[in-house]
C-alpha positions as CSV (number, residue, x, y, z in Angstrom):
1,X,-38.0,-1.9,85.7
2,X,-39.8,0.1,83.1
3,X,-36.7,1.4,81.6
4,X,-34.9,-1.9,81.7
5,X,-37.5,-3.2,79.7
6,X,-38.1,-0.4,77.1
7,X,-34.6,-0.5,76.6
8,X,-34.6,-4.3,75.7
9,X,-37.7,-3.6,73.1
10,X,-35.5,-0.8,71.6
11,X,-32.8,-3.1,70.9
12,X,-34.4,-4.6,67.8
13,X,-35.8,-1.6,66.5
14,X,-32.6,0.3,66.2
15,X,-31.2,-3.2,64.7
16,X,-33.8,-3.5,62.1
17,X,-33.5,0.2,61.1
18,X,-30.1,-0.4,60.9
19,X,-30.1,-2.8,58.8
20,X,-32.8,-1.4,56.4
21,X,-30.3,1.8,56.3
22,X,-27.3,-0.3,55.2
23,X,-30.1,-2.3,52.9
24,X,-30.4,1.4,51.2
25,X,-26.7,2.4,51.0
26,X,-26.2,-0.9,49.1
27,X,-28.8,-0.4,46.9
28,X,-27.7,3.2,46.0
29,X,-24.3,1.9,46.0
30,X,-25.6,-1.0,43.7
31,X,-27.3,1.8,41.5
32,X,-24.6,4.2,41.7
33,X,-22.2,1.3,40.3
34,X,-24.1,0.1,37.5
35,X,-24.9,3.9,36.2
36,X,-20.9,4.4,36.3
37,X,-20.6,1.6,34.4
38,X,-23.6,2.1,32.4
39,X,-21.4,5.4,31.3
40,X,-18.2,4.0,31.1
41,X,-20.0,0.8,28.5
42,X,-21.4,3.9,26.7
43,X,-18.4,5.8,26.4
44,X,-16.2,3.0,25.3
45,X,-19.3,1.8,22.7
46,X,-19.1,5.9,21.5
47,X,-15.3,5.5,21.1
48,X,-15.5,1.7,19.2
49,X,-18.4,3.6,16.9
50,X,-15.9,6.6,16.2
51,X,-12.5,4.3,15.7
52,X,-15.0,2.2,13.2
53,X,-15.7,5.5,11.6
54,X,-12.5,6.4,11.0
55,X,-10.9,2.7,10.3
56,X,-13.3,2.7,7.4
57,X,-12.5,6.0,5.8
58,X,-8.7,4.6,5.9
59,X,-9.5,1.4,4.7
60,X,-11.9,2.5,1.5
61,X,-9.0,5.1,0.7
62,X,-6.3,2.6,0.3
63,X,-8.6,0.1,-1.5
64,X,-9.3,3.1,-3.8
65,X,-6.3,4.4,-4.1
66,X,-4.9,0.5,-4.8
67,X,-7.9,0.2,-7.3
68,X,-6.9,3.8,-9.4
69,X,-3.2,2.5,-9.7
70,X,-3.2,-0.1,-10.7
71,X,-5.9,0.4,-13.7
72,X,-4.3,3.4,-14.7
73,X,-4.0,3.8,-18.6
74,X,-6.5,0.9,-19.0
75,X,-6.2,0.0,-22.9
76,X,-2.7,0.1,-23.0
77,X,-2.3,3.1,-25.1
78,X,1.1,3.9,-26.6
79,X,3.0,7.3,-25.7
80,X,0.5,7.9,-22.4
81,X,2.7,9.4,-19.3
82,X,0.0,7.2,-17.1
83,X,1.8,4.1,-15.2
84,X,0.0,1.5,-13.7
85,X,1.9,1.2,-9.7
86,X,2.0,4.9,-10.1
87,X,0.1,7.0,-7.5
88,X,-1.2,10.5,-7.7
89,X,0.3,13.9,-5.8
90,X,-1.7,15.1,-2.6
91,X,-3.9,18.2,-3.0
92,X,-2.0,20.8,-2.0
93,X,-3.6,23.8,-3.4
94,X,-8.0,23.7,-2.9
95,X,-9.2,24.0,0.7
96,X,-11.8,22.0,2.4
97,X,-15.6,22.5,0.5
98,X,-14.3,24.1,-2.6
99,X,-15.3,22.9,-5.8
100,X,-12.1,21.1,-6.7
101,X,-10.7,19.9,-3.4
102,X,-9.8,16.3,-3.7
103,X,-8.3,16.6,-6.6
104,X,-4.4,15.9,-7.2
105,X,-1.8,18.5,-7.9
106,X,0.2,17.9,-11.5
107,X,3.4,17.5,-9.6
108,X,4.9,17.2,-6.5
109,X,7.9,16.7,-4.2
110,X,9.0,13.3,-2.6
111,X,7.1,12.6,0.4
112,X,5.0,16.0,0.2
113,X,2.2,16.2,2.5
114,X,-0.9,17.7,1.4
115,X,-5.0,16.5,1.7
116,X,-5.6,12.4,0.1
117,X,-6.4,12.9,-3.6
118,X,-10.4,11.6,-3.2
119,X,-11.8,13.6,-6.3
120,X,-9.0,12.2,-8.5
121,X,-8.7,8.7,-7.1
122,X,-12.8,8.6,-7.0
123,X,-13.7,7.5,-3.5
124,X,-15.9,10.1,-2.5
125,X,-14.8,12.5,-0.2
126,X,-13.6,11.0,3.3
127,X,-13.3,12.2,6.8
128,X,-12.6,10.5,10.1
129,X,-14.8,10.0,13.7
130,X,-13.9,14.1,13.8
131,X,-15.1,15.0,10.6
132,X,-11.3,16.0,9.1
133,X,-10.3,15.0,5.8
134,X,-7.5,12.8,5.3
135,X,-3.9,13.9,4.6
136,X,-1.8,11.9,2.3
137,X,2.4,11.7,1.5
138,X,4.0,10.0,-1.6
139,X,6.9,8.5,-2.5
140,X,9.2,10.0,-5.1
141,X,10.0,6.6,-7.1
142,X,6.1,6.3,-7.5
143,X,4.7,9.9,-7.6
144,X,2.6,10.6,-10.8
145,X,3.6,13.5,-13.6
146,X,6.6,12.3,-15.5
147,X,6.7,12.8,-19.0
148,X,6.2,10.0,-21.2
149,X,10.5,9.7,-22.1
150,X,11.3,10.1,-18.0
151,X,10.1,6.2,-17.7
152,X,12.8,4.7,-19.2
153,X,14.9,6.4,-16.3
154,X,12.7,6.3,-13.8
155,X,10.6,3.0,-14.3
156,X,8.4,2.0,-11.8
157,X,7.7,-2.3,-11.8
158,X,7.7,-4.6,-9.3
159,X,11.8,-4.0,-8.3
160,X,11.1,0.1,-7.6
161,X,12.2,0.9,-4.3
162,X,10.3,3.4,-2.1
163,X,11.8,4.8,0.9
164,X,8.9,6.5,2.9
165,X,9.2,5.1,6.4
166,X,6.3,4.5,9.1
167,X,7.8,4.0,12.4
168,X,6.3,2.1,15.2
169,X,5.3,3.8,18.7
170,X,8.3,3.5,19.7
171,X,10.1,5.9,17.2
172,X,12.5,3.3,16.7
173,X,11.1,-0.1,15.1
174,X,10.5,0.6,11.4
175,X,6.8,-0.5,10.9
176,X,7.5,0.0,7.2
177,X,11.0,1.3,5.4
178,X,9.7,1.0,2.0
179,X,6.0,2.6,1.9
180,X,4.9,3.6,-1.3
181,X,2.1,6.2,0.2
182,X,1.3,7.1,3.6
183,X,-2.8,8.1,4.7
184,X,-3.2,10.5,8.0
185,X,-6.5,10.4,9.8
186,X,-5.8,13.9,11.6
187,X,-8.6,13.7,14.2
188,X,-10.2,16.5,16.1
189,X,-8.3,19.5,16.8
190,X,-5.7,19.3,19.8
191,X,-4.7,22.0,21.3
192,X,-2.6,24.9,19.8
193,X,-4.4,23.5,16.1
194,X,-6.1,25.8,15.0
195,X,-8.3,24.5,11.6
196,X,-10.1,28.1,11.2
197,X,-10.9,29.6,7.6
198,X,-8.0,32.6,6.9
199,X,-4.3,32.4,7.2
200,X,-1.7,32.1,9.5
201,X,2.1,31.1,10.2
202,X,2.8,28.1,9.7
203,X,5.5,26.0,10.9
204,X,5.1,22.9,8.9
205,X,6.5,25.4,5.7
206,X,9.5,26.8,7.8
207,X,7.2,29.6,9.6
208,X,5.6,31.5,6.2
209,X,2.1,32.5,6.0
210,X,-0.7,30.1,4.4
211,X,-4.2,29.2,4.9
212,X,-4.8,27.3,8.1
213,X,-6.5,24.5,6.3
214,X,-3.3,23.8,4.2
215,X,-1.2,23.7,7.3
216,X,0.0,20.3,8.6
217,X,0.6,21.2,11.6
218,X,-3.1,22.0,12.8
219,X,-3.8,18.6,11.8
220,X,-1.0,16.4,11.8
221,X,1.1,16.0,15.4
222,X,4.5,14.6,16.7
223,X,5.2,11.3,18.7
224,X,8.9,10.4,20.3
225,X,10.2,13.5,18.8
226,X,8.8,12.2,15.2
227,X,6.6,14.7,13.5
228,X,3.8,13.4,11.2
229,X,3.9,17.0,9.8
230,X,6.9,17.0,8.4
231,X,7.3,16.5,4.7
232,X,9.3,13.4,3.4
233,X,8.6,12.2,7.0
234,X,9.6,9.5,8.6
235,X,6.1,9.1,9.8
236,X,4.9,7.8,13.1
237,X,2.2,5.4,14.0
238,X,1.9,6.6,17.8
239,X,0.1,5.9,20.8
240,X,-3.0,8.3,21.1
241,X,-2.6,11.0,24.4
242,X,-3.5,14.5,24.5
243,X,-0.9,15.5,21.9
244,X,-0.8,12.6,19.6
245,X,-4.6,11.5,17.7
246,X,-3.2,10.6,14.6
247,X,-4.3,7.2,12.8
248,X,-2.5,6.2,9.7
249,X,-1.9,3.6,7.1
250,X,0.2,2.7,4.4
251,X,1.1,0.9,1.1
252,X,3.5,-1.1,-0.2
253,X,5.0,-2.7,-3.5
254,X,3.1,-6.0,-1.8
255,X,-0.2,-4.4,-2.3
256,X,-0.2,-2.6,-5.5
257,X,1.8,-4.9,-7.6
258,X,0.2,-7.8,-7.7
259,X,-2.4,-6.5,-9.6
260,X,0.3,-4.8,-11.9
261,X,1.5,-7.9,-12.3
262,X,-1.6,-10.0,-13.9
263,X,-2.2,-6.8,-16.2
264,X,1.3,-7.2,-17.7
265,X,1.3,-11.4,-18.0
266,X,-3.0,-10.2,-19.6
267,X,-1.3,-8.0,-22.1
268,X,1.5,-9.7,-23.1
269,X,-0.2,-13.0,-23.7
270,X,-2.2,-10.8,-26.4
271,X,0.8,-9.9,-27.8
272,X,1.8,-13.4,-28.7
273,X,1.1,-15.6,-31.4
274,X,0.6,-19.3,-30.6
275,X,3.1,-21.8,-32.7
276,X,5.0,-18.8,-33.8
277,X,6.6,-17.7,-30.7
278,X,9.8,-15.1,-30.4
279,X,12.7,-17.0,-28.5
280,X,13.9,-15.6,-25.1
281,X,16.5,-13.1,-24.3
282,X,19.3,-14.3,-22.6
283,X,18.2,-13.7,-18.7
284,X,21.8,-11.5,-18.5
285,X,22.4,-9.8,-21.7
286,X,23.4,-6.4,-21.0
287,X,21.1,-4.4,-23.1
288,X,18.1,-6.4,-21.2
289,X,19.4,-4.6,-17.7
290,X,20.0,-0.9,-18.8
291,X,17.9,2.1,-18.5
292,X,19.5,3.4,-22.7
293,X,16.6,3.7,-24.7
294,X,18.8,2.9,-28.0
295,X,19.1,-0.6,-27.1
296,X,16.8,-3.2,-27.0
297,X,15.8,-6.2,-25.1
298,X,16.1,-8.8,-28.7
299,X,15.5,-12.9,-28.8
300,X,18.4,-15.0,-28.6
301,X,17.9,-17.8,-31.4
302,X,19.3,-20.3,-29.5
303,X,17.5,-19.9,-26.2
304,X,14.5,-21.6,-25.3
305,X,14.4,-20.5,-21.4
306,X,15.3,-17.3,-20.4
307,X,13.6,-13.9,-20.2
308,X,10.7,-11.9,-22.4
309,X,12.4,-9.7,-24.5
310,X,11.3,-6.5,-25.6
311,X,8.4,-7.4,-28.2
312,X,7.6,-4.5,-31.1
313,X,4.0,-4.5,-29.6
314,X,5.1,-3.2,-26.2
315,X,8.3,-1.0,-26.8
316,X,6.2,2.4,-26.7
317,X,3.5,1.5,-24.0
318,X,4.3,1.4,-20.0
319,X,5.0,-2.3,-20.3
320,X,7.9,-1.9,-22.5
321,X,9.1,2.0,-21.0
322,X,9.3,0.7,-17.7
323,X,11.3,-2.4,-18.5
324,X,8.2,-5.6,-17.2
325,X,9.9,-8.0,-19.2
326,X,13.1,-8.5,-17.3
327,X,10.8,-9.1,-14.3
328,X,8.5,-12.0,-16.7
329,X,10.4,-15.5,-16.7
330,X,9.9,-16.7,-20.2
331,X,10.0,-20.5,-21.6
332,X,9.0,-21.8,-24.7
333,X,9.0,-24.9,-26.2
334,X,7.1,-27.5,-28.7
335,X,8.4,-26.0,-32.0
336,X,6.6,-22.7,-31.2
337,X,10.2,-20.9,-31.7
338,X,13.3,-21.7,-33.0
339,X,15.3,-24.3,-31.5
340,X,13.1,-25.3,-29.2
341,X,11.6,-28.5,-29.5
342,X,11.1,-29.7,-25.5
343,X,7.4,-29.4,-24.0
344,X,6.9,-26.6,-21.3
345,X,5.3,-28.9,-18.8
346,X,3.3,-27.0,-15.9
347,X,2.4,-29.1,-13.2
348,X,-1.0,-30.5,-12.9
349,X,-1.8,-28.6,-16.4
350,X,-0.4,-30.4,-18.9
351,X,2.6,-29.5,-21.9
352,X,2.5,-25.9,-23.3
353,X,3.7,-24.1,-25.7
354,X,5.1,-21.4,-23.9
355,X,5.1,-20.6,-20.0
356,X,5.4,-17.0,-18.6
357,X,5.7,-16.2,-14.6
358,X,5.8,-13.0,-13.5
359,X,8.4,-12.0,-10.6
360,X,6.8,-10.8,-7.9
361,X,9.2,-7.9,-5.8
362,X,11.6,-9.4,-4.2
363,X,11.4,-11.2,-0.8
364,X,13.9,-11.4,2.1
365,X,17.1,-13.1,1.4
366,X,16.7,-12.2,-2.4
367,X,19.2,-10.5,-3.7
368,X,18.8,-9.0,-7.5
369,X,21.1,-8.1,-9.7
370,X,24.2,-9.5,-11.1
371,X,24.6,-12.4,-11.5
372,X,20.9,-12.9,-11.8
373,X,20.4,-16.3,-10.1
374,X,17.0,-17.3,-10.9
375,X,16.4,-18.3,-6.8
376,X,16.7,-14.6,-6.8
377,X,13.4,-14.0,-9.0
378,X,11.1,-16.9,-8.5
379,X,9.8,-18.3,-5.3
380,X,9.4,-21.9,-5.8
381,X,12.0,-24.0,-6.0
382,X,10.9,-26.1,-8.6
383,X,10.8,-23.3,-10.5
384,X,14.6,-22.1,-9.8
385,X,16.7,-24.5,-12.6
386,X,14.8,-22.7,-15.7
387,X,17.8,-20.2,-16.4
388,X,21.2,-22.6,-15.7
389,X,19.7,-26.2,-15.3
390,X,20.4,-28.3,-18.8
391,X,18.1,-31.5,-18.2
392,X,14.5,-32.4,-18.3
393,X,13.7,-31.3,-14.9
394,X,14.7,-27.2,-16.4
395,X,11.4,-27.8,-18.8
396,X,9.4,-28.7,-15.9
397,X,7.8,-25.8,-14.1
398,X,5.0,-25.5,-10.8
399,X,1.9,-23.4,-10.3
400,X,2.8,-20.6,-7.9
401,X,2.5,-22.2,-4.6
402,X,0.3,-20.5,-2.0
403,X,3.3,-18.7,-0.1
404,X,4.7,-17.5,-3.5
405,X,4.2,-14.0,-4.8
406,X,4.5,-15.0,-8.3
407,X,1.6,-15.3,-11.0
408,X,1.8,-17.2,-14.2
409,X,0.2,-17.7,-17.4
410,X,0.8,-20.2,-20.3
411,X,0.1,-20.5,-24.2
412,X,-2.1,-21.4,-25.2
């Protein structure tokens, strides 16, 4: 009888320190999961600060190096080798925390890789979440160090072509075709990179010896059998793993010319003379297309719409040596040249003298070239009759719309 009823007062002790032990193991379980996920928030807040980190050394390179083209020879100087749209070579001679790393080499190879330019461009130096400096490629159609005579072969305006590519993750789908400079945040070391002071072989330059630091290979890696260190590329924007932790971005015609663009329609506007006005050149004369330097882009007395031709004041400065005004749609009217008597009516702004609209590069499903339909140049289509169309409506023109890439000025 005794143990019958000991055993029934038992019962609720055992129960209630059951209960109180699975009480704890929830709690530690409870504190166990919100530590784990106390690391795993802090980890993933550690990785968001370092991709920030590095997302901002890329983005204040290509605003600087976007910034440096396009103001390069700022007052226009005659007989200067410096092009605005023109970019500078990578550093491919000073190492890492010598006094002249940053700054460009005089000349370079297409699509050489080599550290971004940040002493010549004049960013500041830059370095990624890792602390590595950023790498840097070029195009050859817009690589710096041509003499001053090489432009008129080799201009470089808003229908230059580049041919860098930066392909997608998956090695296939061209993110780019036509990038005018690539930037490389390398990232920490992976393994076999080896970023060490002294030299070593190097397999990004065929397997000679060079200094680590100048090797693209102990910072630069390969994705779907593409290899970011590999000069002239194409370059790959992969997924990060253990053997990929590249980050890159790029430029285009899209982001450097605009500004271009408004310098040339700035300059040339000081370059004209309200009420006495040269006439067009005929939009297809032959001597307004070619490269020959013994030509020369003239006026046409008898046209009133057409392009700019090739004014005194611009035939030895970059505007004039790499051939702007065939890519300027010029118009002129109310007895400010020869012949042409009809307003130049914008739009919204009134009857001008003369309008000019510069062409931005050409988008998708424009073709240029022969035989230069104006749909071809200008986006608008209100803007598209200027060159062919005979009646009133040829005299009327549009502001850029908001989906155009062109810019345009009028005189006065």
């Amino acid at each position: 009888m005794f143990d019958s009823k000991a055993r029934s007062q038992s019962r609720p002790l055992a129960a209630q320190r059951g209960a109180a032990l699975l009480v704890g193991l929830l709690i530690l379980m409870t504190t166990f999961a919100l530590v784990l996920a106390g690391s795993i928030a802090s980890s993933a807040i550690q990785r968001m600060r370092h991709d920030e980190v590095t997302t901002r050394a890329l983005a204040e390179a290509k605003r600087g190096l976007i910034a440096w083209s396009v103001m390069r020879n700022p007052t226009d100087q005659p007989s200067v080798s410096a092009r605005p749209g023109d970019m500078p070579c990578p550093d491919m001679t000073n190492l890492p925390g010598s006094p002249l790393f940053g700054t460009a080499a005089a000349t370079c190879s297409p699509g050489d890789l080599g550290y971004f330019p940040w002493r010549t461009v004049g960013t500041g130096p830059l370095t990624d979440s890792a602390g590595a400096p950023l790498w840097y490629a070029v195009d050859g159609a817009f690589k710096w160090g041509l003499a001053f005579g090489a432009h008129d072969s080799k201009p470089i305006n808003s229908d230059t072509v580049a041919v860098l590519k930066v392909k997608a993750e998956d090695g296939v789908t061209d993110l780019s075709s036509s990038a005018i400079a690539v930037i490389f945040a390398p990232g920490g070391a992976l393994a076999g990179q080896s970023r060490a002071a002294g030299n070593a072989v190097c397999g990004a330059t065929g397997g000679t010896s060079r200094p680590r630091q100048r090797c693209a290979d102990n910072y630069l890696e390969a994705s779907t059998g593409i290899n970011n260190a590999k000069n002239t590329g194409p370059f790959i924007s992969g997924a990060p793993s253990a053997t990929f932790n590249d980050r890159l971005v790029w430029l285009t015609v899209a982001d450097v010319m605009p500004g271009v663009e408004r310098r040339v329609l700035t300059s040339v506007k000081r370059m004209l003379t309200p009420g006495s006005l040269p006439n067009p050149a005929q939009f297809n004369d032959p001597d307004c297309r070619d490269n020959d330097t013994t030509t020369t882009c003239q006026s046409a007395p008898s046209v009133c719409r057409g392009i700019l031709p090739e004014l005194p004041a611009m035939s030895a400065t970059w505007i004039g040596r790499n051939h702007w005004y065939r890519l300027v749609y010029y118009a002129v009217g109310l007895n400010a040249a020869p012949n042409c008597t009809a307003a130049q009516t914008v739009t919204g702004v009134g009857p001008k003298q003369a309008v000019l609209i510069a062409m931005g590069a050409a988008r998708a499903g424009q073709v240029r070239g022969a035989p230069y339909a104006l749909r071809n140049y200008l986006d608008d289509t209100a803007n598209q009759s200027g060159w062919s169309g005979s009646g009133p409506g040829a005299d009327v023109t549009v502001p850029p719309s908001a989906t155009s890439n062109d810019q345009m000025v009028t005189i006065p």
